[in-house]
Each structure stands twice: as structure tokens, then as C-alpha cells.
VMD Tcl script that draws the C-alpha trace (Angstrom):
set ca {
  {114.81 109.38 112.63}
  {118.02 108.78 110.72}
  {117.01 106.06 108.48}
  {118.70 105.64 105.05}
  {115.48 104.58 103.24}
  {115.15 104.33 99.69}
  {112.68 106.89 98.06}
  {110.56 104.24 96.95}
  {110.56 103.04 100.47}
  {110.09 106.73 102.29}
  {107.26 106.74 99.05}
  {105.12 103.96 100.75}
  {105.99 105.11 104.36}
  {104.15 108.21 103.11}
  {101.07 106.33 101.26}
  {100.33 104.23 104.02}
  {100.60 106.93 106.92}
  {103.26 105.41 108.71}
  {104.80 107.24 111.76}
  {108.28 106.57 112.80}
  {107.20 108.03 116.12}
  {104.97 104.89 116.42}
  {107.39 102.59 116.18}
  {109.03 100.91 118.94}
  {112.63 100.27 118.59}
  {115.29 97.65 120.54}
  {118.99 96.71 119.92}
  {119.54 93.00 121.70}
  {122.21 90.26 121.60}
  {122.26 87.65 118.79}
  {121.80 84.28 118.85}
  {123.69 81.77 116.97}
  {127.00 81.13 115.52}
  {129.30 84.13 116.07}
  {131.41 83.40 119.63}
  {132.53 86.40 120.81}
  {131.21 89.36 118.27}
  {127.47 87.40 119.07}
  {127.82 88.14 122.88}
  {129.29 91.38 123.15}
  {127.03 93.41 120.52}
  {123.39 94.40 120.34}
  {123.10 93.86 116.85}
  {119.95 92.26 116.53}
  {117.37 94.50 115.65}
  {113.59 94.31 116.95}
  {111.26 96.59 115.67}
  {107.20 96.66 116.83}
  {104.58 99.12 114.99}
  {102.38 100.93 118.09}
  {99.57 100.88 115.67}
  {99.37 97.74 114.35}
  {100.88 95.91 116.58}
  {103.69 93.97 113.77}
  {106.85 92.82 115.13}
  {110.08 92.31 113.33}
  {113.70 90.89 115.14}
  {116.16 90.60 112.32}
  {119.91 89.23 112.29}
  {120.67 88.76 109.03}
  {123.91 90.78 109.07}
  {126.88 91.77 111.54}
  {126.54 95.48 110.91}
  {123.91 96.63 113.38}
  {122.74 99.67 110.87}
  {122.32 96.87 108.26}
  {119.87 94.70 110.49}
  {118.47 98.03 110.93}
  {117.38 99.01 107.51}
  {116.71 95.13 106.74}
  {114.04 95.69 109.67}
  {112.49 98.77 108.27}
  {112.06 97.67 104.69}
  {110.47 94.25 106.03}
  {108.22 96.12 108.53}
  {106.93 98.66 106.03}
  {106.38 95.46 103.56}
  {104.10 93.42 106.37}
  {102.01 97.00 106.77}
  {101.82 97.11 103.43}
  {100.11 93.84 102.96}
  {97.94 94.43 106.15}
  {96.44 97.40 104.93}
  {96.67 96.85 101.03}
  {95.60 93.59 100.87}
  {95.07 92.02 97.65}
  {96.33 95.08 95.75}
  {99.66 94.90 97.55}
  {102.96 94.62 95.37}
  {103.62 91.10 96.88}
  {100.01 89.90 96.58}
  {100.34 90.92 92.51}
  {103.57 89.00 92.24}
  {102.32 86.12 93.64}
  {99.10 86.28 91.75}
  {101.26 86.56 88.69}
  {103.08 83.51 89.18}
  {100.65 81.25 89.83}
  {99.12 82.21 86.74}
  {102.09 81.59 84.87}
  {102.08 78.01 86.49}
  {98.61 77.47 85.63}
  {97.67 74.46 83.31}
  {95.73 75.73 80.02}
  {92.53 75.04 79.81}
  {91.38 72.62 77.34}
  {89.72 75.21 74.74}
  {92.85 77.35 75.48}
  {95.30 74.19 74.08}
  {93.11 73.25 71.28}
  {93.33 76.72 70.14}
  {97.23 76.74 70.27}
  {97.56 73.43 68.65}
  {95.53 74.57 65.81}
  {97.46 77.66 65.11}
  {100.75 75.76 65.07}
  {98.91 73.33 62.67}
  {98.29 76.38 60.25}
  {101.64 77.86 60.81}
  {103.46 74.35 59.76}
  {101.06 74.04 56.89}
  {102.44 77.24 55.70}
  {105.80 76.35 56.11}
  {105.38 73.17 53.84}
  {104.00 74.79 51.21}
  {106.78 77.56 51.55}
  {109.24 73.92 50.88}
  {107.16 73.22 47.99}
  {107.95 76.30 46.02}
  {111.93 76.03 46.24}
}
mol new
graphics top color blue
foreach p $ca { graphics top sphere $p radius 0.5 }
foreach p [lrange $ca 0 end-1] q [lrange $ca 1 end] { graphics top cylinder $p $q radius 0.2 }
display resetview
């Protein structure tokens, strides 16, 4: 398979026991905007895992080989979160967010307030002394 995968990609290839054998592989026309260069090339890029049975069709660039790699790295991504689950690297970064978004909770704010209280107390009497 001539692939130009990343090593962190051919990494979780590896980790997740994925077989390029297993995976199916078609070139088709585009669809879309493009005249000419749409109709005449298989650019378009549909990949299908035997195993799992995940499909990709990608035609996000002109360059066929691009569409390609686009495929591979978004097919080994949707495995990933099939068979990782909640400890997939998508799943964290999500998880992470919404934290981040997350309202305090009351006893959390109250707690904040009060420290900025003590810290502007401080400050005064650092005025005072001047």
C-alpha cells in the first residue's frame, strides 16, 4: 500500500489492528462545481473498512492522492472512535471543551469571589503605606 501516512497516523493504524488489506478502495467522478476537470477524472475517493463496515467518499481537493490521504486519516479517525470510545482523542477534546464552557457552580463562584475580595484588600492596604 503506498500511503504517505504520518507516523502518528501509521502509530494508530498499528494500535488499533487495522489492515490495509481490509479495506476496500474506489476512484469515481466528482460531483459539483468543476466543468470539465469534474467529468473527466476519478478523483473522488471512496474508501469502506471490510471489518467494520465504515465508509468514507471524500472530494475535498482536485489532486486525487490528496482526497486519498484526506480519506485515510478520516477513516482511521471514525475506527478510532468505534473501537476507543470514550477514551478516543476526539471524545477527550470534546469532553474538554464542554468543560471549559461549563457554568461554575455556586460554591465554586463564592469561593473565587472571596479570594479576589482578599487579594483587593491587600492591595489597599499596599496604597495605604505609600
Amino acid at each position: 500500500m503506498n500511503i504517505n501516512l504520518t507516523p502518528k497516523f501509521l502509530a494508530k493504524t498499528k494500535e488499533l489492528e487495522i489492515d490495509f488489506n481490509d479495506i476496500e478502495e474506489k476512484f469515481t467522478h466528482g460531483s459539483g462545481h468543476g466543468g470539465q476537470k469534474i467529468n473527466k477524472t476519478e478523483n473522488t475517493v471512496f474508501l469502506k473498512d471490510l471489518k467494520t463496515g465504515i465508509t468514507v467518499k471524500i472530494q475535498k481537493y482536485r489532486e486525487r492522492e490528496k482526497n486519498r490521504l484526506f480519506a485515510y486519516k478520516l477513516l482511521i479517525n471514525k475506527i478510532e472512535d468505534l473501537k476507543k470510545g470514550k477514551e478516543s482523542e476526539k471524545a477527550q477534546k470534546n469532553f474538554k471543551i464542554r468543560k471549559q464552557k461549563q457554568r461554575r457552580s455556586r460554591k465554586a463562584k463564592e469561593k473565587m469571589l472571596e479570594e479576589k475580595r482578599k487579594r483587593s484588600e491587600l492591595k489597599k492596604m499596599r496604597r495605604g503605606k505609600e
